[in-house]
PDB file of N, CA, C and O in Angstrom, chain B, residues numbered from 101:
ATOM      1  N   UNK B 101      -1.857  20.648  29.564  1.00  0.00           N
ATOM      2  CA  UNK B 101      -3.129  21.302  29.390  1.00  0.00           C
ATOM      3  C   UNK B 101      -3.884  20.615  28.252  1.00  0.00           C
ATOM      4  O   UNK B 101      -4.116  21.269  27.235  1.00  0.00           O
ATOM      5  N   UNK B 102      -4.268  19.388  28.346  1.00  0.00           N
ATOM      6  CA  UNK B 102      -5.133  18.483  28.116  1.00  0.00           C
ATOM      7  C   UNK B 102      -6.823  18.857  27.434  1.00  0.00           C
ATOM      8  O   UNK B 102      -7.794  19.071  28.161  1.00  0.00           O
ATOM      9  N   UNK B 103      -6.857  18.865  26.210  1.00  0.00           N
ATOM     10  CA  UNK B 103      -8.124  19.643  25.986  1.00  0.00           C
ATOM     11  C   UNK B 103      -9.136  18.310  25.255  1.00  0.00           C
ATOM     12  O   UNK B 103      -8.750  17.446  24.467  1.00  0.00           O
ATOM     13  N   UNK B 104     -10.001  18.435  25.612  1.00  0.00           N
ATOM     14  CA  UNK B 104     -10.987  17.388  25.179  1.00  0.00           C
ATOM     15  C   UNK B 104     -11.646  17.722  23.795  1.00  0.00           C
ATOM     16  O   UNK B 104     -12.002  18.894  23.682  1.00  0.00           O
ATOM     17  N   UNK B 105     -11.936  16.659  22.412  1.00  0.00           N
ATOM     18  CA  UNK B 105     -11.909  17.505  20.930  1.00  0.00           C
ATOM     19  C   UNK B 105     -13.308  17.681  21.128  1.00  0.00           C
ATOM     20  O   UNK B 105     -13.729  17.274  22.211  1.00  0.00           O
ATOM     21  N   UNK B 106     -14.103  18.172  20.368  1.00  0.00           N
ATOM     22  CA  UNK B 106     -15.255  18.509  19.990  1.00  0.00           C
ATOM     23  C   UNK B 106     -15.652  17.328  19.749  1.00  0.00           C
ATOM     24  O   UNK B 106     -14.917  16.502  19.208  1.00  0.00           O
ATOM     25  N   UNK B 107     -17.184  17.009  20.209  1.00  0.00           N
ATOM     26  CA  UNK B 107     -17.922  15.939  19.798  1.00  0.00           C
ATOM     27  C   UNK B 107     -17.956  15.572  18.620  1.00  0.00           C
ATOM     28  O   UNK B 107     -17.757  14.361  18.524  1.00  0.00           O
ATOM     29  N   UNK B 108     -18.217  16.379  17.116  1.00  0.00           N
ATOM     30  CA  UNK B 108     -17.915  15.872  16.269  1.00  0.00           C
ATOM     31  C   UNK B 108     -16.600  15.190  15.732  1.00  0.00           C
ATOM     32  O   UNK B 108     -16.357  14.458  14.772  1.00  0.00           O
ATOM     33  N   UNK B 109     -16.028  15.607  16.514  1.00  0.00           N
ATOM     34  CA  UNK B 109     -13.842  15.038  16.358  1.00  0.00           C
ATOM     35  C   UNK B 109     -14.399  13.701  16.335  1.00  0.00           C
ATOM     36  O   UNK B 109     -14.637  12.909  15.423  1.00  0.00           O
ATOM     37  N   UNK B 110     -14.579  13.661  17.930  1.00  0.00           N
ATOM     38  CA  UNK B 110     -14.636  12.337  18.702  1.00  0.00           C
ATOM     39  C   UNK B 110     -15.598  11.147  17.911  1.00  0.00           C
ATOM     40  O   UNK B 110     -15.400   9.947  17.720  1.00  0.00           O
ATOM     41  N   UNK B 111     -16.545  11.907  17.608  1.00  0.00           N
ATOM     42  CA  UNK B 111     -17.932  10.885  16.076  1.00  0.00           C
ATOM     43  C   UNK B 111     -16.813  10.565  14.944  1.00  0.00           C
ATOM     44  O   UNK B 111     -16.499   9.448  14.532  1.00  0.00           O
ATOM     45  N   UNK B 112     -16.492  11.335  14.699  1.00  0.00           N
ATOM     46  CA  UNK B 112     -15.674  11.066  12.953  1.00  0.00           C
ATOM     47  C   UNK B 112     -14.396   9.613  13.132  1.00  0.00           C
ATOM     48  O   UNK B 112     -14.394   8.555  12.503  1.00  0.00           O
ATOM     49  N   UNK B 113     -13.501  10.042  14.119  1.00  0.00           N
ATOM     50  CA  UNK B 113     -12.616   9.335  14.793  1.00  0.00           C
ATOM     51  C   UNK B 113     -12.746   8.414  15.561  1.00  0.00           C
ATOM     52  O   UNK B 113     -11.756   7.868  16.049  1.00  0.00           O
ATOM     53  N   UNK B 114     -14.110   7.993  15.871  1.00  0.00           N
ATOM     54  CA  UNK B 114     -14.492   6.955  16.669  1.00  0.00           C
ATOM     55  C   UNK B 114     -15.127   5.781  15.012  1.00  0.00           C
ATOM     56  O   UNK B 114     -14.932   4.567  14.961  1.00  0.00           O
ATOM     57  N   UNK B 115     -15.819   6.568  13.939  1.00  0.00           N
ATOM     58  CA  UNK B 115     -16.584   5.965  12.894  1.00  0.00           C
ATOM     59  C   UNK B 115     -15.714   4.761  12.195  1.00  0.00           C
ATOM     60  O   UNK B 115     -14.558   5.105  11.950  1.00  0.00           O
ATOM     61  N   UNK B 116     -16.047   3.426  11.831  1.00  0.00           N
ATOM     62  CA  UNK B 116     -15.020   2.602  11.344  1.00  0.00           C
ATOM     63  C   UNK B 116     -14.526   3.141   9.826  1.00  0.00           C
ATOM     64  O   UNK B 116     -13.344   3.006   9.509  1.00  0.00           O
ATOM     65  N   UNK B 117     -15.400   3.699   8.994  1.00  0.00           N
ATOM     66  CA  UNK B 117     -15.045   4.348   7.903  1.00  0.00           C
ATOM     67  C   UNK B 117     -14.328   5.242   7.934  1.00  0.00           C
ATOM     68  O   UNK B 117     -14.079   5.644   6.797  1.00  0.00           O
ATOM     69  N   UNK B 118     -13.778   5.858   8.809  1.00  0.00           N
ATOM     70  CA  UNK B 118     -12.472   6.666   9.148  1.00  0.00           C
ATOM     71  C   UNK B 118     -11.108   5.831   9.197  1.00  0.00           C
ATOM     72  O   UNK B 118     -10.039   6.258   8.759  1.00  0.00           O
ATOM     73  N   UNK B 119     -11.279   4.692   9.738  1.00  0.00           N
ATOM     74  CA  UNK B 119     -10.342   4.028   9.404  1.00  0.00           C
ATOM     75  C   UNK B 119     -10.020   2.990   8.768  1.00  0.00           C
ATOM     76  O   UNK B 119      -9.060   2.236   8.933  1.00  0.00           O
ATOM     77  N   UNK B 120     -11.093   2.961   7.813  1.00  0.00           N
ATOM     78  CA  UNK B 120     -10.516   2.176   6.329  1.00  0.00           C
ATOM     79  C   UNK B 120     -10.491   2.803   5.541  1.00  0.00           C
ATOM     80  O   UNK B 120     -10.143   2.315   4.466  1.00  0.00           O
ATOM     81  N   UNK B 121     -10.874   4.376   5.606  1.00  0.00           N
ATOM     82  CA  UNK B 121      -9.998   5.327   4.381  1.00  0.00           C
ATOM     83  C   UNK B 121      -9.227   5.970   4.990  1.00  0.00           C
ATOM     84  O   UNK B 121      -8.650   6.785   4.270  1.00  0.00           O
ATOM     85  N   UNK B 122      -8.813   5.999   6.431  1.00  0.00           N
ATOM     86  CA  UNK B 122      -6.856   6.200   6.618  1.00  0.00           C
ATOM     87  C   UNK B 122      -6.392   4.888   6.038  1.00  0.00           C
ATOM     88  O   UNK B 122      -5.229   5.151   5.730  1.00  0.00           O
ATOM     89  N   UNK B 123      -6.608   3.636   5.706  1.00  0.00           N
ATOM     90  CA  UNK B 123      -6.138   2.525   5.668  1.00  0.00           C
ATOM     91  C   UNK B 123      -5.432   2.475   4.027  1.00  0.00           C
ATOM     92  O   UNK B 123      -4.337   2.103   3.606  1.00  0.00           O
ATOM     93  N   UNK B 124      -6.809   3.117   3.295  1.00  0.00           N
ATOM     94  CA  UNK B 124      -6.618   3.089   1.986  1.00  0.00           C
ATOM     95  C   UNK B 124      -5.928   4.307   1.759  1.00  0.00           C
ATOM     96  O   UNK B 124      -5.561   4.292   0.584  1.00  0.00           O
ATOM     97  N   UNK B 125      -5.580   5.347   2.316  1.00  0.00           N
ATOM     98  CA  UNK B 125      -4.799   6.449   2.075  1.00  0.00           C
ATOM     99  C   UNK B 125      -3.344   6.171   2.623  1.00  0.00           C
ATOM    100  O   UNK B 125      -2.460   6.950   2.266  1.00  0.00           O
ATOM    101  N   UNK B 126      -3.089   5.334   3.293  1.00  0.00           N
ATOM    102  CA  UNK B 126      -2.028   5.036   3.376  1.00  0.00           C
ATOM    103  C   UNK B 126      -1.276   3.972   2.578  1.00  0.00           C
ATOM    104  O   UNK B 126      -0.060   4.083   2.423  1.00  0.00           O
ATOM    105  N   UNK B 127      -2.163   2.637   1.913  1.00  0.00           N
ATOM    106  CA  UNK B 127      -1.698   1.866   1.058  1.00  0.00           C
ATOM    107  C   UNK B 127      -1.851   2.444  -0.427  1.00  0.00           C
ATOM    108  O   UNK B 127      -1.211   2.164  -1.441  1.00  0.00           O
ATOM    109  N   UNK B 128      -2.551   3.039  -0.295  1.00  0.00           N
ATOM    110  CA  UNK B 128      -3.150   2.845  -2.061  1.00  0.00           C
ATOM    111  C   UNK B 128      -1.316   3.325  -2.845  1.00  0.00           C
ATOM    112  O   UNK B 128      -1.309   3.067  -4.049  1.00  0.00           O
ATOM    113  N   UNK B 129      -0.653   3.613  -2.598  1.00  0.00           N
ATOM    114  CA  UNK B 129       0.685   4.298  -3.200  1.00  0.00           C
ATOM    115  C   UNK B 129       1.047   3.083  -4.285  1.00  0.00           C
ATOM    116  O   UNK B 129       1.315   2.950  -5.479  1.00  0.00           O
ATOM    117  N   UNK B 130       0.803   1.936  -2.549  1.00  0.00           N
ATOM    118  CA  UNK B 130       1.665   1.136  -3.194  1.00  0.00           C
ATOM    119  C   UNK B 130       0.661  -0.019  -4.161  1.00  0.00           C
ATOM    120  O   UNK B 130       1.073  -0.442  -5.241  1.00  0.00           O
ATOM    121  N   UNK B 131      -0.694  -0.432  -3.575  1.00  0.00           N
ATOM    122  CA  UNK B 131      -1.552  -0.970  -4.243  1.00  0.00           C
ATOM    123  C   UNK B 131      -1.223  -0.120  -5.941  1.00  0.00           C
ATOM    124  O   UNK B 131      -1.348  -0.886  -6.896  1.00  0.00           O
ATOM    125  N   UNK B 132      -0.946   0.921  -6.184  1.00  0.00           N
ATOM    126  CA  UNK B 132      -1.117   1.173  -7.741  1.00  0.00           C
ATOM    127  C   UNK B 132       0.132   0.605  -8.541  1.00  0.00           C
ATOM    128  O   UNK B 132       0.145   0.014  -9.621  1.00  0.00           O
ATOM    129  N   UNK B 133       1.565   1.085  -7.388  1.00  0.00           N
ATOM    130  CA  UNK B 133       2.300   0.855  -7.734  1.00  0.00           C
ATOM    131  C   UNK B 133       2.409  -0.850  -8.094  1.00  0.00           C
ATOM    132  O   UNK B 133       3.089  -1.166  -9.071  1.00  0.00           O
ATOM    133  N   UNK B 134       1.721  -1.936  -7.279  1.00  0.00           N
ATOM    134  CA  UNK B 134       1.784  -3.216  -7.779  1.00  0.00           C
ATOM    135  C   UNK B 134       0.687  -3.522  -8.924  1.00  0.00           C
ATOM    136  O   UNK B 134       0.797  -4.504  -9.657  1.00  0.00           O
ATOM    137  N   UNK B 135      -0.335  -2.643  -9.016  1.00  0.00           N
ATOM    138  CA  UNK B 135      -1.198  -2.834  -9.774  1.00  0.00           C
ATOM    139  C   UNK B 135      -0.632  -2.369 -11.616  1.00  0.00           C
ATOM    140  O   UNK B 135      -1.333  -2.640 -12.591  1.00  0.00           O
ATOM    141  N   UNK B 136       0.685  -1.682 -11.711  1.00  0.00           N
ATOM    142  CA  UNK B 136       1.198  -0.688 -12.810  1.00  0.00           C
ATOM    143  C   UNK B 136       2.372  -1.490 -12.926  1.00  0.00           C
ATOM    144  O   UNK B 136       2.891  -1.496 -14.042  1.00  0.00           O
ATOM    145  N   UNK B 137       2.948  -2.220 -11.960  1.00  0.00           N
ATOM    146  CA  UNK B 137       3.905  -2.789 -12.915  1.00  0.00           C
ATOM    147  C   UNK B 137       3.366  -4.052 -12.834  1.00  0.00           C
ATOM    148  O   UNK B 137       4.305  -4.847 -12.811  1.00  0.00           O
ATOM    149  N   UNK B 138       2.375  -4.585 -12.783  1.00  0.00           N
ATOM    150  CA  UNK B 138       1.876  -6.311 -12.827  1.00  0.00           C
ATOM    151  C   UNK B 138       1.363  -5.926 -14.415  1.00  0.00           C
ATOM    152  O   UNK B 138       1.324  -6.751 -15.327  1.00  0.00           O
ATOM    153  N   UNK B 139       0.956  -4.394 -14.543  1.00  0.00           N
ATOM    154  CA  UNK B 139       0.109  -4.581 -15.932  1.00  0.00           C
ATOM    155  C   UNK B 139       1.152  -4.204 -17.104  1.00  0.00           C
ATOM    156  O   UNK B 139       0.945  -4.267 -18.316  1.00  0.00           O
ATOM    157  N   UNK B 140       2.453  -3.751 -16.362  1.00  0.00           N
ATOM    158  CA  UNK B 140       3.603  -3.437 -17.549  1.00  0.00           C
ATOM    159  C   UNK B 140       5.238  -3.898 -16.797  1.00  0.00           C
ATOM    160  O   UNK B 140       6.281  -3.291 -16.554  1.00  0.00           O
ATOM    161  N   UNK B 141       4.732  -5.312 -16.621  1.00  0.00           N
ATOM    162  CA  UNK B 141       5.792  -6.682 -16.445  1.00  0.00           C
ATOM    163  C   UNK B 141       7.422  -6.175 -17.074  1.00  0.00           C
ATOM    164  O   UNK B 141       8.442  -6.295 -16.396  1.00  0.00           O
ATOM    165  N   UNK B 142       7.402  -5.679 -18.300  1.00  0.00           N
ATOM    166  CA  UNK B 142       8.418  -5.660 -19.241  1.00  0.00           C
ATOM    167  C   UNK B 142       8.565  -4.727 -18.647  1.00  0.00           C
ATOM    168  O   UNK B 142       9.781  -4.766 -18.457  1.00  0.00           O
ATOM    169  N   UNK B 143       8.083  -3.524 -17.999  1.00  0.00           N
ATOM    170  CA  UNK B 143       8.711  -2.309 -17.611  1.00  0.00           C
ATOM    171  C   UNK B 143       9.285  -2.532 -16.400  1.00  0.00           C
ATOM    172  O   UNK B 143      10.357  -1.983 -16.146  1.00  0.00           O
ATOM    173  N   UNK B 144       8.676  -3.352 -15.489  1.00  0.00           N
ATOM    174  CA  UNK B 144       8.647  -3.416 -13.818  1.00  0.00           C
ATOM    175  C   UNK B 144      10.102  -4.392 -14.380  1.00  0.00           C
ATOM    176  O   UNK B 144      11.002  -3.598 -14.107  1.00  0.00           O
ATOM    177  N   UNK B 145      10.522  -5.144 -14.750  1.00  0.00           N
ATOM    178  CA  UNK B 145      11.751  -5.749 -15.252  1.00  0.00           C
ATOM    179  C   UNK B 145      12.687  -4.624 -15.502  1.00  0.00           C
ATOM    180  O   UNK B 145      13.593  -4.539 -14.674  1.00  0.00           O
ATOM    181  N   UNK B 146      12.677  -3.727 -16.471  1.00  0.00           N
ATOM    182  CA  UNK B 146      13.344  -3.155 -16.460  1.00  0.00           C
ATOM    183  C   UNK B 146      13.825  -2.427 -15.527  1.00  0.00           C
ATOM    184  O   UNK B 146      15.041  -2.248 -15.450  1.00  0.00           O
ATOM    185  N   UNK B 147      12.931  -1.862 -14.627  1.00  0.00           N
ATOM    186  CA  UNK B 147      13.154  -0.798 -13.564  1.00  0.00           C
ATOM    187  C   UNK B 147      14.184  -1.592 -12.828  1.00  0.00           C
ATOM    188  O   UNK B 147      15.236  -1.003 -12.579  1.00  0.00           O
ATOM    189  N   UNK B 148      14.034  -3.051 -12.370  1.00  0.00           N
ATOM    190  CA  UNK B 148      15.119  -3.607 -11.827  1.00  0.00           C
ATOM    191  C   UNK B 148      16.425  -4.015 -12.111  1.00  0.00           C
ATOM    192  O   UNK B 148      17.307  -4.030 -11.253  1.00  0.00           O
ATOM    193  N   UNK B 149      16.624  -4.411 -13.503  1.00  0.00           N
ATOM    194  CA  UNK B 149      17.289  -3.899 -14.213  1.00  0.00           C
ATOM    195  C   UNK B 149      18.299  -3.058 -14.110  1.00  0.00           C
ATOM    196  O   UNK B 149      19.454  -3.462 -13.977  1.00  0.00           O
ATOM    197  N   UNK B 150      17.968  -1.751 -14.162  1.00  0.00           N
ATOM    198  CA  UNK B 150      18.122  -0.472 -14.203  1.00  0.00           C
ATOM    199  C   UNK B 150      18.858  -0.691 -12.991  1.00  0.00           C
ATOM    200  O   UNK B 150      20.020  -0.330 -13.176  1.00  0.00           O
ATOM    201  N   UNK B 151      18.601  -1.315 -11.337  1.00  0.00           N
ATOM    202  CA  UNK B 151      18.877  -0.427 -10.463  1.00  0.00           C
ATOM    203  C   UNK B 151      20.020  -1.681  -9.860  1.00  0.00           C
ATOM    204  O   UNK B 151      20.450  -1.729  -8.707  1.00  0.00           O
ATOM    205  N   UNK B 152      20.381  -2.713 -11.066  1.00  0.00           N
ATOM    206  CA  UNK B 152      21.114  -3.451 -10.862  1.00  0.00           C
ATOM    207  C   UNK B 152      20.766  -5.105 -10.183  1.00  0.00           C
ATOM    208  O   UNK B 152      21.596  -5.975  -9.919  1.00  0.00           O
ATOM    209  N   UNK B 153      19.588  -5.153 -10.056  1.00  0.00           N
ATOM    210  CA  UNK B 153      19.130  -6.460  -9.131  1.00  0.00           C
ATOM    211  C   UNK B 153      19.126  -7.849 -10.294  1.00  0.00           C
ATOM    212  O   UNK B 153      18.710  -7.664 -11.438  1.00  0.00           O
ATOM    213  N   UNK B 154      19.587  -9.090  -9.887  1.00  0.00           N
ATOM    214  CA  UNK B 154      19.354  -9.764 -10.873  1.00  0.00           C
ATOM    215  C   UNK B 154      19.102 -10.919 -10.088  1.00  0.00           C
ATOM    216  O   UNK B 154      19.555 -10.976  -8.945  1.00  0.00           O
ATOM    217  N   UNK B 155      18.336 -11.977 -10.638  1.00  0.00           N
ATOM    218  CA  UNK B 155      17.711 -11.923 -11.760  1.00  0.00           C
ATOM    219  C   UNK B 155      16.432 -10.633 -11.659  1.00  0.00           C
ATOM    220  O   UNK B 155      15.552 -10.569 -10.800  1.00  0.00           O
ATOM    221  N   UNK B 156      16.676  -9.605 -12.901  1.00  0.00           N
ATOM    222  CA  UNK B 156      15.686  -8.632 -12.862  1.00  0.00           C
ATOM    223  C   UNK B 156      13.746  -9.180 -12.592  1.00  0.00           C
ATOM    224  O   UNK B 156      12.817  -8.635 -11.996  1.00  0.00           O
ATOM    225  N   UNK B 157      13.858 -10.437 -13.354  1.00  0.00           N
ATOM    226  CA  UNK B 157      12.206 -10.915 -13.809  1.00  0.00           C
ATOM    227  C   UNK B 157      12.036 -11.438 -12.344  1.00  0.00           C
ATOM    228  O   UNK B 157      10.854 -11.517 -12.007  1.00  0.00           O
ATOM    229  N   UNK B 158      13.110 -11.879 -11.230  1.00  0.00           N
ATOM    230  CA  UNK B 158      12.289 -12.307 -10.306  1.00  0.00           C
ATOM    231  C   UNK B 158      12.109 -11.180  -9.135  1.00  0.00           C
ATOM    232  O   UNK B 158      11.349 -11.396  -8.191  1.00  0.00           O
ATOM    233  N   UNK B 159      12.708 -10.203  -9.228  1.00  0.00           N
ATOM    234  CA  UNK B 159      12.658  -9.092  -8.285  1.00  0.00           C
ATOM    235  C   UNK B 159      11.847  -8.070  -8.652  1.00  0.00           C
ATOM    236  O   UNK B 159      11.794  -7.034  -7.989  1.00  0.00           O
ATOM    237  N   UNK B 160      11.085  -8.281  -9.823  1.00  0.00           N
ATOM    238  CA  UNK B 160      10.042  -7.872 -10.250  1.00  0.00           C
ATOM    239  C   UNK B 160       8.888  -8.365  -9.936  1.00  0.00           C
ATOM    240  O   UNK B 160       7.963  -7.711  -9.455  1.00  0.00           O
ATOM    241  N   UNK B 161       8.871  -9.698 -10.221  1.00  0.00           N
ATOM    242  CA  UNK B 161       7.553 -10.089  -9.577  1.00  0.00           C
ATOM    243  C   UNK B 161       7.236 -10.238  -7.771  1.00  0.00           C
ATOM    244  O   UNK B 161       6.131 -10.307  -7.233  1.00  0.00           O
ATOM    245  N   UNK B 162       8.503 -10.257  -7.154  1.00  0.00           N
ATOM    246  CA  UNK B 162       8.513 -10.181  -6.050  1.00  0.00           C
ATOM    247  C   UNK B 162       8.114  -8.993  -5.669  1.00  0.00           C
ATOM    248  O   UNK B 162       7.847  -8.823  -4.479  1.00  0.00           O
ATOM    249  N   UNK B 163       8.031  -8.273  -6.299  1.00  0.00           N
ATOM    250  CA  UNK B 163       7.857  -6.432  -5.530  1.00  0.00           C
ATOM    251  C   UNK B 163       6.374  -6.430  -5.991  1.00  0.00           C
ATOM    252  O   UNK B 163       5.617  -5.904  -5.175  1.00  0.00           O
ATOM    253  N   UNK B 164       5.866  -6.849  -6.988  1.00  0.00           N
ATOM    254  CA  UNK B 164       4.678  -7.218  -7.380  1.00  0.00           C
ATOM    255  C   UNK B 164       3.876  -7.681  -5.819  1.00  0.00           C
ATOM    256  O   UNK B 164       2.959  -6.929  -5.490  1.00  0.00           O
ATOM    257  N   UNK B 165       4.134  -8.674  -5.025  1.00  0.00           N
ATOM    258  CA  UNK B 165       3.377  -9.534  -4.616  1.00  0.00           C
ATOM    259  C   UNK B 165       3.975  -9.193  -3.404  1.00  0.00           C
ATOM    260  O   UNK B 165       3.378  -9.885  -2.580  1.00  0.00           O
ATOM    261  N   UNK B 166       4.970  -8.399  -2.709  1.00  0.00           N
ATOM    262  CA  UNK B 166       5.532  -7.762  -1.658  1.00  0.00           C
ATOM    263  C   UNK B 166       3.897  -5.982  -1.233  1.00  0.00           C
ATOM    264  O   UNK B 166       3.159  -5.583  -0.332  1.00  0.00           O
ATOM    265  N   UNK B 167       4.372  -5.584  -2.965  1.00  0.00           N
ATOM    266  CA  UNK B 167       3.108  -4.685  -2.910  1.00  0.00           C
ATOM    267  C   UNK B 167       1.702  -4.545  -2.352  1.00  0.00           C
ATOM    268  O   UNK B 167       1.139  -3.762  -1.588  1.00  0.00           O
ATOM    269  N   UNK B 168       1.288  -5.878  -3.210  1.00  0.00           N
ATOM    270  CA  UNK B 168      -0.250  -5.889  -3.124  1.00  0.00           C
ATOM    271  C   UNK B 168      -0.292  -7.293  -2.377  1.00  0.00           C
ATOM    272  O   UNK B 168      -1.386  -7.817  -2.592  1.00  0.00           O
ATOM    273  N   UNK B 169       0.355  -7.920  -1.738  1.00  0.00           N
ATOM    274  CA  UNK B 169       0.214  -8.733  -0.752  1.00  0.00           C
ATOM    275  C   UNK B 169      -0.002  -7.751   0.836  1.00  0.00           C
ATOM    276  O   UNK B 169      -0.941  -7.670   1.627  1.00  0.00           O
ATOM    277  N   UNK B 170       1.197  -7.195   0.792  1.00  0.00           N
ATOM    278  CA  UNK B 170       1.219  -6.379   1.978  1.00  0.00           C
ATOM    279  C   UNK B 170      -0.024  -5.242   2.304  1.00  0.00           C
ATOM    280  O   UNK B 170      -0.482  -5.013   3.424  1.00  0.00           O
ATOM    281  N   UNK B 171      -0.268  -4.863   1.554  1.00  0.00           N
ATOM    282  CA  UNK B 171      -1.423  -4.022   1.031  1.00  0.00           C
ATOM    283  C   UNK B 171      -2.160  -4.731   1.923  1.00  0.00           C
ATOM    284  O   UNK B 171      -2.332  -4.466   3.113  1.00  0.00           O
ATOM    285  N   UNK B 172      -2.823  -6.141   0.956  1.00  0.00           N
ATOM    286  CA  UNK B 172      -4.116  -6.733   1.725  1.00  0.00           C
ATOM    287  C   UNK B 172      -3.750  -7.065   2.726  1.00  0.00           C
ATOM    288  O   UNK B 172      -4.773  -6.937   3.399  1.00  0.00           O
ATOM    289  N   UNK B 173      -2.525  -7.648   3.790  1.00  0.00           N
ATOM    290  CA  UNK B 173      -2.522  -7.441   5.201  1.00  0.00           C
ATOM    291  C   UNK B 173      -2.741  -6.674   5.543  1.00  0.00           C
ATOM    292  O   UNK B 173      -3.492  -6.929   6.484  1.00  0.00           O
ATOM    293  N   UNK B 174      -2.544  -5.127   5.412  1.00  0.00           N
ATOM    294  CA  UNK B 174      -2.990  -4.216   6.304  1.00  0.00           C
ATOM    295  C   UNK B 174      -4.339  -3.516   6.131  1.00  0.00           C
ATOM    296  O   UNK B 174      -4.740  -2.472   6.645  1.00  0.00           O
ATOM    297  N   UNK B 175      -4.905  -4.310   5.323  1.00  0.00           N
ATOM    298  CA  UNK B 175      -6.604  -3.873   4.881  1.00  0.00           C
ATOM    299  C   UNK B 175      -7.172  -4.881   6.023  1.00  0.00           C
ATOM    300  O   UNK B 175      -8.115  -4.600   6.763  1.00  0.00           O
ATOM    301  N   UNK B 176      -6.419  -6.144   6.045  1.00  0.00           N
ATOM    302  CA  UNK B 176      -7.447  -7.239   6.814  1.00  0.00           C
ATOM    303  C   UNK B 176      -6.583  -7.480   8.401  1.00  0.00           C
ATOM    304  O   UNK B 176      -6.838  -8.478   9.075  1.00  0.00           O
ATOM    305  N   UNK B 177      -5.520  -6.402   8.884  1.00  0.00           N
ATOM    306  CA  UNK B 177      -5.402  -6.752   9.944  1.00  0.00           C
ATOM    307  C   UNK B 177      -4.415  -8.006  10.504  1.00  0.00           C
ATOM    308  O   UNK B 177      -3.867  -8.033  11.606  1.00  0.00           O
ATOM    309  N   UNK B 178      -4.329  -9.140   9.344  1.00  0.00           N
ATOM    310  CA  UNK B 178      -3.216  -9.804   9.403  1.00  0.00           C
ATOM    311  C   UNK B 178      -1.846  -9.470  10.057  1.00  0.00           C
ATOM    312  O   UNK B 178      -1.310 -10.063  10.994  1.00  0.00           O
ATOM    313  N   UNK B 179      -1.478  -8.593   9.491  1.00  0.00           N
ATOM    314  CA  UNK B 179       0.077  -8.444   9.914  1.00  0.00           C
ATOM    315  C   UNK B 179       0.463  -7.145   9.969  1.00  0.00           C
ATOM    316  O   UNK B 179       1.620  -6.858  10.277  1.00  0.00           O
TER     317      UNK B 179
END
């Protein structure tokens, strides 16, 4: 029993700005998260550190650029 949404559904959900702020509501977690430890390096080290990974400084910057790399693929459709 198949119901057809309300025209305004169908406007909002059809609008491209609907889906580049689902886009950004779904990345931004991690966009901050690469944006917070790129700006506190010594911490984002530690956290790895902490959870046993070594070398800590390169699994830090890798999560760095895993973050906000991946991020901008799925802003631009890439991957």
């Amino acid at each position: 029993m198949a119901r057809n949404p309300p025209a305004f559904v169908d406007a909002i959900l059809d609008a491209r700005l609907t889906l580049v702020l689902a886009k950004l509501a779904l990345i931004s977690a991690y966009v901050l998260g690469g944006v917070v430890k790129a700006a506190d390096f010594t911490g984002a080290v530690a956290e790895q550190a902490h959870f046993g990974l070594h070398p800590p400084a390169l699994f830090a910057a890798l999560t760095i650029v895993v973050e906000l790399l991946g991020s901008a693929l799925v802003m631009t459709r890439r991957w």
